[in-house]
MMTF fields as JSON, N, C-alpha, C and O atoms, coordinates in Angstrom:
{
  "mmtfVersion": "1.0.0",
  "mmtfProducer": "UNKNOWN",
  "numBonds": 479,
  "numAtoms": 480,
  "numGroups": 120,
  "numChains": 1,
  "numModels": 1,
  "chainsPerModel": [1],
  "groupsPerChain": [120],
  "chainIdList": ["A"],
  "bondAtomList": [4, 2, 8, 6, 12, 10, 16, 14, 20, 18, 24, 22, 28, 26, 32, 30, 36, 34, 40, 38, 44, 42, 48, 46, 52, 50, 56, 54, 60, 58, 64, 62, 68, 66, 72, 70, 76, 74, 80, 78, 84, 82, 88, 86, 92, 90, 96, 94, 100, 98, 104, 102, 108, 106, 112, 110, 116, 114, 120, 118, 124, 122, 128, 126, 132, 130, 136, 134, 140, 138, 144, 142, 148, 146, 152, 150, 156, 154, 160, 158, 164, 162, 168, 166, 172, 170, 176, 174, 180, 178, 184, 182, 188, 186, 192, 190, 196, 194, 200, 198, 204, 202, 208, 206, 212, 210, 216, 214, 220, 218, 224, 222, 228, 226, 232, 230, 236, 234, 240, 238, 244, 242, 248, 246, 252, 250, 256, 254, 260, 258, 264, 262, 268, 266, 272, 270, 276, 274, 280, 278, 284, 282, 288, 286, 292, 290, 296, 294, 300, 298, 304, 302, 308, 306, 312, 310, 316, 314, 320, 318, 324, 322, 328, 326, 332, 330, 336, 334, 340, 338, 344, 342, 348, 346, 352, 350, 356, 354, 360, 358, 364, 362, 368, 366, 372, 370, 376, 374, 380, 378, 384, 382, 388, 386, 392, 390, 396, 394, 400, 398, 404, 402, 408, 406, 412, 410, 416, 414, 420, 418, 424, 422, 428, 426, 432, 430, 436, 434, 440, 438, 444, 442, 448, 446, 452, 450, 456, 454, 460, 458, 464, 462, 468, 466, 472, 470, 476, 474],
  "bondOrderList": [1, 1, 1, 1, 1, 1, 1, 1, 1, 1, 1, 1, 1, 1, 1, 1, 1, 1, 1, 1, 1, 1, 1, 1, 1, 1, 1, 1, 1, 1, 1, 1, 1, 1, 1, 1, 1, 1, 1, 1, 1, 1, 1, 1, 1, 1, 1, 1, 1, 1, 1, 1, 1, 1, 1, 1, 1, 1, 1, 1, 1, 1, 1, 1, 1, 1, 1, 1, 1, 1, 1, 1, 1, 1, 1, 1, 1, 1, 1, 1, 1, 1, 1, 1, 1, 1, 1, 1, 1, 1, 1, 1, 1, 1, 1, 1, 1, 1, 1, 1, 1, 1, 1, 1, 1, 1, 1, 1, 1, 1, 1, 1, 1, 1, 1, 1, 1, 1, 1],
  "groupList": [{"groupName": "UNK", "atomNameList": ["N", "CA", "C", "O"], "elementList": ["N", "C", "C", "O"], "formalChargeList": [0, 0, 0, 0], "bondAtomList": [1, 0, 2, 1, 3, 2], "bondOrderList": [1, 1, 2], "singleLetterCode": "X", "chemCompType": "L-PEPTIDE LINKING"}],
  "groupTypeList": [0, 0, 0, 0, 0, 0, 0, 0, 0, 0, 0, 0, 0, 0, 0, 0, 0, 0, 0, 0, 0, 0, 0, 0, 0, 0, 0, 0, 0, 0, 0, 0, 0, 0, 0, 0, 0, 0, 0, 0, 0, 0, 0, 0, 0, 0, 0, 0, 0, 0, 0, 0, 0, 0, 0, 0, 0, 0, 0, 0, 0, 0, 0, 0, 0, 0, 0, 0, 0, 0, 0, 0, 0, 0, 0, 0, 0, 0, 0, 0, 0, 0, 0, 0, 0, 0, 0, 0, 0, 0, 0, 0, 0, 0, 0, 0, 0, 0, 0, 0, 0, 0, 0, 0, 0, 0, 0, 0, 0, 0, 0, 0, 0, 0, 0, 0, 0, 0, 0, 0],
  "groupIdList": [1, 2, 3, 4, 5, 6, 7, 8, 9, 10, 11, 12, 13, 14, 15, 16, 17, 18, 19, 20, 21, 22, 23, 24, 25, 26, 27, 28, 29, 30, 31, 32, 33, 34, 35, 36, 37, 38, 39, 40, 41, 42, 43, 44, 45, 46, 47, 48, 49, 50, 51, 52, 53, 54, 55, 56, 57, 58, 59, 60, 61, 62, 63, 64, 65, 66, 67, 68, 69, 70, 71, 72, 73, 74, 75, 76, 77, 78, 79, 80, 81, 82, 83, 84, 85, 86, 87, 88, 89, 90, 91, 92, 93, 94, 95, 96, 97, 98, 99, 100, 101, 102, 103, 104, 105, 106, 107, 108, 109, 110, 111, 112, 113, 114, 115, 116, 117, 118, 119, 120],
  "secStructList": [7, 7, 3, 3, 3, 3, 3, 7, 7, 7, 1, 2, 2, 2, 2, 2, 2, 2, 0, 0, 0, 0, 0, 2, 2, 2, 2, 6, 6, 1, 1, 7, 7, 7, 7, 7, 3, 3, 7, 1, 1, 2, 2, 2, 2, 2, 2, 1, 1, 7, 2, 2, 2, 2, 2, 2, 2, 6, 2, 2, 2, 2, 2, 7, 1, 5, 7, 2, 2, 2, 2, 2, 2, 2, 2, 6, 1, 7, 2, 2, 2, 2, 2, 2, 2, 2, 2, 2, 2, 2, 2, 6, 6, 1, 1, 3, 3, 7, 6, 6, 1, 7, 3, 3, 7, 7, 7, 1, 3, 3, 3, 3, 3, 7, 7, 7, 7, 7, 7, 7],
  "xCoordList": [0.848, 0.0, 0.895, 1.869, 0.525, 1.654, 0.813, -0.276, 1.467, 0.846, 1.538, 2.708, 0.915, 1.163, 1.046, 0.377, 1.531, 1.119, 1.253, 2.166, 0.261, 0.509, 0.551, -0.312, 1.64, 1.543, 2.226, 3.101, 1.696, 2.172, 3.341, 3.362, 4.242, 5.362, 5.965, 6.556, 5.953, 6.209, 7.684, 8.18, 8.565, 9.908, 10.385, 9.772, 11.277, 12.28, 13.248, 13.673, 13.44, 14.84, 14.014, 14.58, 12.339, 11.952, 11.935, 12.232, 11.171, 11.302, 12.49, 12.576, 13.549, 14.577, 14.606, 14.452, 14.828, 15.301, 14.546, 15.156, 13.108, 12.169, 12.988, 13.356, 12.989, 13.162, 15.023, 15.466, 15.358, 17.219, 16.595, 17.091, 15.689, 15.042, 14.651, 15.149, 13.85, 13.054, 14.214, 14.202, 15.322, 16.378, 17.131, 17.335, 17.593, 18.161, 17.501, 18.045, 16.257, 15.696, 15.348, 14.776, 15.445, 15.26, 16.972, 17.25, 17.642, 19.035, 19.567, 20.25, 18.943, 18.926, 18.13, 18.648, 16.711, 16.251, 16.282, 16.037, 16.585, 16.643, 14.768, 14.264, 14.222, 12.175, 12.467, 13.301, 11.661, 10.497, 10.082, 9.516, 10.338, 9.412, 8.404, 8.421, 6.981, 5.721, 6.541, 7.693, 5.435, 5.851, 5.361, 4.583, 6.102, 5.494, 5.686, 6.636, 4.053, 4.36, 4.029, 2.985, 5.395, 5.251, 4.649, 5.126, 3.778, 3.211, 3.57, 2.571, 4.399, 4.998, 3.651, 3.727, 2.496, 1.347, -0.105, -0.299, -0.907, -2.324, -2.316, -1.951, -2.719, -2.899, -2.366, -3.041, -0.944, -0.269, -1.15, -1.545, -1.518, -2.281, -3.305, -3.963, -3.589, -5.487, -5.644, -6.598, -4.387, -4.388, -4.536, -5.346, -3.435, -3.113, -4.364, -5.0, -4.637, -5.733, -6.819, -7.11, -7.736, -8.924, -9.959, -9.722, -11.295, -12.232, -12.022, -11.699, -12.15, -12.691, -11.638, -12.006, -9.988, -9.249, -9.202, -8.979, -9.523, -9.695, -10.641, -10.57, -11.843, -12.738, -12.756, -13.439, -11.559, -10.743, -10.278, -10.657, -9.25, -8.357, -8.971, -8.423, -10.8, -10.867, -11.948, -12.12, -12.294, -13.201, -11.939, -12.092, -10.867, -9.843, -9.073, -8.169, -9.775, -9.011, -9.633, -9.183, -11.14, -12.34, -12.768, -13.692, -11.922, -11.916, -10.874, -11.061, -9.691, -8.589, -7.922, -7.771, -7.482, -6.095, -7.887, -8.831, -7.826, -8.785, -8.197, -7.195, -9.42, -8.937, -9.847, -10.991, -8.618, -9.453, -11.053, -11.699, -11.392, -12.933, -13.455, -14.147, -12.937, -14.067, -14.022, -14.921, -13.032, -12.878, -13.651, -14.37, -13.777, -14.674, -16.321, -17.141, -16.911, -17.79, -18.476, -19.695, -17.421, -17.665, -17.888, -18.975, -17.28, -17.347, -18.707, -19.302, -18.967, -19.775, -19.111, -19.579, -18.23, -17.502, -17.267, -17.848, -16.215, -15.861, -14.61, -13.929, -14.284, -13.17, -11.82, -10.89, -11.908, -10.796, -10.609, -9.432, -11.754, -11.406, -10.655, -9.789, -11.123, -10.743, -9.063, -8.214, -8.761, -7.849, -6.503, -5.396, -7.199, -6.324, -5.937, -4.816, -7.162, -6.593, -6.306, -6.293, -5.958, -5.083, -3.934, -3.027, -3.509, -1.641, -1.39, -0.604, -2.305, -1.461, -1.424, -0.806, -2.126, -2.034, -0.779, 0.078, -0.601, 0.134, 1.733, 2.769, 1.694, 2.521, 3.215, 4.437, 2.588, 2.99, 2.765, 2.183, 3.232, 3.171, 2.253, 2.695, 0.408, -0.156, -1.367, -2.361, -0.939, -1.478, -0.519, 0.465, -0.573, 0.566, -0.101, -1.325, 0.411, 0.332, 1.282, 2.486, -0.195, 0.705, 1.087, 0.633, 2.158, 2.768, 1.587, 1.944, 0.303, -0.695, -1.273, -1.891, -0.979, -1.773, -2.928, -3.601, -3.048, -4.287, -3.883, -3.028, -4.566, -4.084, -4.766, -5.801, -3.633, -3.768, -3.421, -2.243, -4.215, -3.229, -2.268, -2.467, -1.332, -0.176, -0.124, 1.048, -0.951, -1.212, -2.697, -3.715, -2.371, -3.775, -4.375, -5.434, -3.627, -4.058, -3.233, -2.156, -3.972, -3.659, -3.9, -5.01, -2.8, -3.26, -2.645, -1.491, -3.317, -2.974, -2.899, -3.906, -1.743, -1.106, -0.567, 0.495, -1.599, -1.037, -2.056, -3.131, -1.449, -2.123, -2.173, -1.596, -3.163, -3.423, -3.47, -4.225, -2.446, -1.653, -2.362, -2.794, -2.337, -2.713, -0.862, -0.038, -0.658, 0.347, 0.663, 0.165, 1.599, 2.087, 2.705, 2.955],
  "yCoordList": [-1.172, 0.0, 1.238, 1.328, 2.21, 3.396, 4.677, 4.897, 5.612, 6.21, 7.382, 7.312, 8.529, 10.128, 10.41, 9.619, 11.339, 12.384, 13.683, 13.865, 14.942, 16.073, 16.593, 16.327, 17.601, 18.245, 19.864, 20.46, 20.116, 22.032, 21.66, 20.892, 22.356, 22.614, 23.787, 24.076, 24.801, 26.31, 26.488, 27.596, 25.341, 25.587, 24.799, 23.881, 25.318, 24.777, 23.562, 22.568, 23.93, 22.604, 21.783, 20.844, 21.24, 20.871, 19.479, 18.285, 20.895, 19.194, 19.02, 17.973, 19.743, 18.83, 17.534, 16.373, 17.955, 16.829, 15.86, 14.899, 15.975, 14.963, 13.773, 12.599, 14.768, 14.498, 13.416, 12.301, 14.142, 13.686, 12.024, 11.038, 11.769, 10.811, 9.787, 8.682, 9.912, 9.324, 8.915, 7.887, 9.926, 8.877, 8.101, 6.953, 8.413, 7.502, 5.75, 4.663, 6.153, 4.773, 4.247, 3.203, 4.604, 4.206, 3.056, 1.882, 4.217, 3.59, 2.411, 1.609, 2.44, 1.137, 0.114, -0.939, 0.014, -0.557, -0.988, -2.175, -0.065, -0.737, -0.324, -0.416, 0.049, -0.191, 1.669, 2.381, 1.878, 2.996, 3.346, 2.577, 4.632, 5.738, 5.97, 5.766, 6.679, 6.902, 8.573, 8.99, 9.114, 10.35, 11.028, 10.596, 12.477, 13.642, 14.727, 15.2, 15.136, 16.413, 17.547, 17.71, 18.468, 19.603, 21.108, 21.673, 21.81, 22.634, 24.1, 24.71, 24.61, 26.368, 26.835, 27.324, 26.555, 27.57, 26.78, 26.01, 27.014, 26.817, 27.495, 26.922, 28.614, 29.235, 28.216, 27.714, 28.079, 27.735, 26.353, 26.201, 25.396, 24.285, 24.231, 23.202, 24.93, 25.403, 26.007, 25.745, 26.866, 26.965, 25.987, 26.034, 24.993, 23.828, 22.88, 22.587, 22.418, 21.476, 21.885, 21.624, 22.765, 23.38, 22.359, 21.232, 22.635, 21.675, 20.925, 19.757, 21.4, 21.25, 20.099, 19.17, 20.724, 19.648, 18.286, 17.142, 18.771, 17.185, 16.311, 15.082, 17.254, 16.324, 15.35, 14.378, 16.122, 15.612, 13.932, 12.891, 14.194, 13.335, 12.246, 11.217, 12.168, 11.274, 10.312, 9.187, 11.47, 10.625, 9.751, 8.803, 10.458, 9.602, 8.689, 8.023, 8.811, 7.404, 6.122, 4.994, 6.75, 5.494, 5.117, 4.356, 5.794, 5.531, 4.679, 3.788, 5.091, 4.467, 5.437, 6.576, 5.027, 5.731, 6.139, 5.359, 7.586, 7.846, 9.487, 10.143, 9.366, 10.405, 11.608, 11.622, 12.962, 14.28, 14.38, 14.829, 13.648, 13.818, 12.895, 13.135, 11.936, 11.396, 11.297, 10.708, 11.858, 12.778, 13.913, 14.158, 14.765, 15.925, 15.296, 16.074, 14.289, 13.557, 13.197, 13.299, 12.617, 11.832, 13.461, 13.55, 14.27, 15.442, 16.303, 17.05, 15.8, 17.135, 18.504, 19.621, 18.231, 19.787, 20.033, 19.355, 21.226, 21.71, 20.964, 20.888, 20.369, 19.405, 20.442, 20.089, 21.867, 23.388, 23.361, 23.265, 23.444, 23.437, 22.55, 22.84, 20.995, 19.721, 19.837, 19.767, 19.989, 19.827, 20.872, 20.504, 22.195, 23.549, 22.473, 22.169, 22.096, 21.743, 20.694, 20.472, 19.595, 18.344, 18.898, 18.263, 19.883, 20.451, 20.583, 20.051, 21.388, 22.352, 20.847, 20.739, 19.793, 18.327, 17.926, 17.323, 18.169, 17.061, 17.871, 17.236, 18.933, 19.692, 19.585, 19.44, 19.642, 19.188, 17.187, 16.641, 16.774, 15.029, 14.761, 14.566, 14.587, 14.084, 13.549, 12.838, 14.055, 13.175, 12.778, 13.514, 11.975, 11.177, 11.314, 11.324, 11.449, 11.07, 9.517, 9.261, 8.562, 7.527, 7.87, 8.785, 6.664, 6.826, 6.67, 6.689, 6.527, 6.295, 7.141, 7.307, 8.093, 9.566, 9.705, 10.718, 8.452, 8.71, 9.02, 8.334, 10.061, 10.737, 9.332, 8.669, 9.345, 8.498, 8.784, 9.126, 8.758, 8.936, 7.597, 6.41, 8.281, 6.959, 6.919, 6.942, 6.867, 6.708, 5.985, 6.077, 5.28, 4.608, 4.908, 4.378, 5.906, 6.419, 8.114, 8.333, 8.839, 10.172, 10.502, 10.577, 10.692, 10.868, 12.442, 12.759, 13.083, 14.665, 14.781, 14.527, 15.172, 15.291, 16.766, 17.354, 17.098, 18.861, 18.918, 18.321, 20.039, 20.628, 22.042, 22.677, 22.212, 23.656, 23.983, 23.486, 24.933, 25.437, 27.134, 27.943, 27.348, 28.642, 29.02, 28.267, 29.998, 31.193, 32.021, 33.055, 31.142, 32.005, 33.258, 33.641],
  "zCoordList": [0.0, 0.0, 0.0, 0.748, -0.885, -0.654, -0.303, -0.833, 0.745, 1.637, 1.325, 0.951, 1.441, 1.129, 2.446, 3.112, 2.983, 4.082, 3.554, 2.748, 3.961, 4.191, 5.173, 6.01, 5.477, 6.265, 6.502, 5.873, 7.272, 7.816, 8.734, 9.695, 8.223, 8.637, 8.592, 7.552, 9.793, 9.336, 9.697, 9.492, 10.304, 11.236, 9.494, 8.949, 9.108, 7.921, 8.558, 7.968, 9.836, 10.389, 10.391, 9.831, 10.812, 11.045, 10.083, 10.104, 8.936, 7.889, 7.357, 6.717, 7.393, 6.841, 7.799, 7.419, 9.077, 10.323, 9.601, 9.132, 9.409, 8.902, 7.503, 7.548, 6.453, 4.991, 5.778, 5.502, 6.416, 6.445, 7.18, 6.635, 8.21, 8.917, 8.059, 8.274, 7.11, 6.109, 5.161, 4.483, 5.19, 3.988, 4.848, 4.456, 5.901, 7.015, 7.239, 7.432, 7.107, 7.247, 6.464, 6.777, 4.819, 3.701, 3.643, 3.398, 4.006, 3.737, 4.056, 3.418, 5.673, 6.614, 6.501, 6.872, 6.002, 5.911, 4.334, 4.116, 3.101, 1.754, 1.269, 0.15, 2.351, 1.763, 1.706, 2.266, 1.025, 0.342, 1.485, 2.261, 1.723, 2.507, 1.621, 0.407, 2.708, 2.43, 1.661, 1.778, 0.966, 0.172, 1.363, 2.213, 1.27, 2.382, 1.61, 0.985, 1.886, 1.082, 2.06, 2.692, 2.048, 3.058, 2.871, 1.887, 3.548, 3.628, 4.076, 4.457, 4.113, 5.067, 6.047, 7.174, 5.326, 5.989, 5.805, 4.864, 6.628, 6.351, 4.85, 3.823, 4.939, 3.279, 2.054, 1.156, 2.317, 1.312, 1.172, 0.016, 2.003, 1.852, 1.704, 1.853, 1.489, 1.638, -0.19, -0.923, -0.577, -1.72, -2.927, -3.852, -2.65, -3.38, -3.396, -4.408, -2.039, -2.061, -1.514, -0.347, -2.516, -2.913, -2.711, -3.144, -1.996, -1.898, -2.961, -2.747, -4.387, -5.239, -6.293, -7.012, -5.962, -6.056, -5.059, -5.457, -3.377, -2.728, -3.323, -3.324, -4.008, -4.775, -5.95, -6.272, -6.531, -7.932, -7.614, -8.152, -6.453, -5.788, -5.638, -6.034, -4.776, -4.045, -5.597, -6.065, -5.76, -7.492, -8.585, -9.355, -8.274, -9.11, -8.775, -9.28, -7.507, -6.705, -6.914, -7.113, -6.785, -6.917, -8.595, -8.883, -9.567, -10.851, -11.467, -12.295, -10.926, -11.64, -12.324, -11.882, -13.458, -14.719, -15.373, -15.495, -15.677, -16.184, -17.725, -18.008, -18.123, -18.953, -18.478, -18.024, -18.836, -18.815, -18.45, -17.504, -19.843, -20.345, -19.137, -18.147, -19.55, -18.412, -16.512, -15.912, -15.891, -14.689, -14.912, -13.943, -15.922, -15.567, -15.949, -15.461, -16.571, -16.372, -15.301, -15.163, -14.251, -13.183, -12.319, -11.749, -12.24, -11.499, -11.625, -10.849, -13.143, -13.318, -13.455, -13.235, -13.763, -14.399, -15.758, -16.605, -16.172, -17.457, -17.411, -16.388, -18.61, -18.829, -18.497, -17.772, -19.212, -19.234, -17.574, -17.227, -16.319, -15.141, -14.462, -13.637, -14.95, -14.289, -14.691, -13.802, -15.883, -16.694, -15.626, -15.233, -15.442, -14.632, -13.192, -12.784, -12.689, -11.536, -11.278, -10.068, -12.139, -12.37, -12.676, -12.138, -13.356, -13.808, -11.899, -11.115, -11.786, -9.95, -9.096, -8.037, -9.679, -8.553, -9.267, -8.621, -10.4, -10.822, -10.705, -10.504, -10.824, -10.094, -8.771, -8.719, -7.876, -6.81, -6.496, -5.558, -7.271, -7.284, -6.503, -5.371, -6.634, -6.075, -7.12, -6.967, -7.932, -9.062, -10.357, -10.42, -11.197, -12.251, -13.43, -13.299, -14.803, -15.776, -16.3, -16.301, -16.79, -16.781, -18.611, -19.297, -19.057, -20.467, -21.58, -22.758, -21.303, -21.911, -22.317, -23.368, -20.955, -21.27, -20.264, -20.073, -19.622, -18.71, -17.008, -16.449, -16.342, -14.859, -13.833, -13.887, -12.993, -11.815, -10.552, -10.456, -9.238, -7.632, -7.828, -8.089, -7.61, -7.282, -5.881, -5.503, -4.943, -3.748, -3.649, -4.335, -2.562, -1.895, -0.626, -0.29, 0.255, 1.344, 1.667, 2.221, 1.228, 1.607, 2.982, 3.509, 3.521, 5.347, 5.714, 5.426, 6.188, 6.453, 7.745, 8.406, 8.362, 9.508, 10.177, 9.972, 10.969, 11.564, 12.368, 12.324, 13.459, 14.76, 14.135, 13.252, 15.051, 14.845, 16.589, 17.424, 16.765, 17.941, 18.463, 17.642, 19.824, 19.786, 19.927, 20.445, 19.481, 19.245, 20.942, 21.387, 21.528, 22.756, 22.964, 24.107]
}
């Protein structure tokens, strides 16, 4: 099963310590770390994964390798919209173009990981 995390990370040492961790135990162990994809800010994550793209995500999960046309089908959208906000997923690796031509999650469990802290 291959597993994504997102998360907010506003301290920079932070996720390196993380990212340097994750190759450390790749190294030792020889297995595949889960992907992590890091966040600077609420905003900045809130930008990227738009209701409307989590909606993309979770319909193309339950579809398979699908095409353009028929993701904005299943959505009920304009193929020009689906299409904009599959580049900004596929941009930030959370969605794939396979060699076929058809978009896929190369993940099977997107898990999103962050506190929301009051500010001392």
């Amino acid at each position: 099963m291959t597993t994504a995390t997102i998360r907010i990370q506003r301290d920079d040492e932070a996720a390196l310590e993380d990212a340097a961790g994750g190759f450390l135990n790749a190294w030792k162990t020889g297995k595949a770390q889960d992907h992590v994809f890091s966040f600077s800010s609420p905003e900045q994550l809130f930008t990227v994964l738009t209701p409307k793209r989590w909606t993309l995500i979770e319909t193309l999960q339950g579809l398979g390798p699908s095409t353009y046309r028929a993701l904005a089908t299943a959505l009920s959208r304009d193929v020009k919209r689906v299409h904009e906000d599959t580049a900004v997923l596929i941009e930030w690796g959370l969605v794939e173009v396979n060699d076929d031509g058809r978009i896929h999650v190369p993940y099977d469990v997107i898990h999103a990981d962050f506190d929301l802290r009051s500010v001392a």
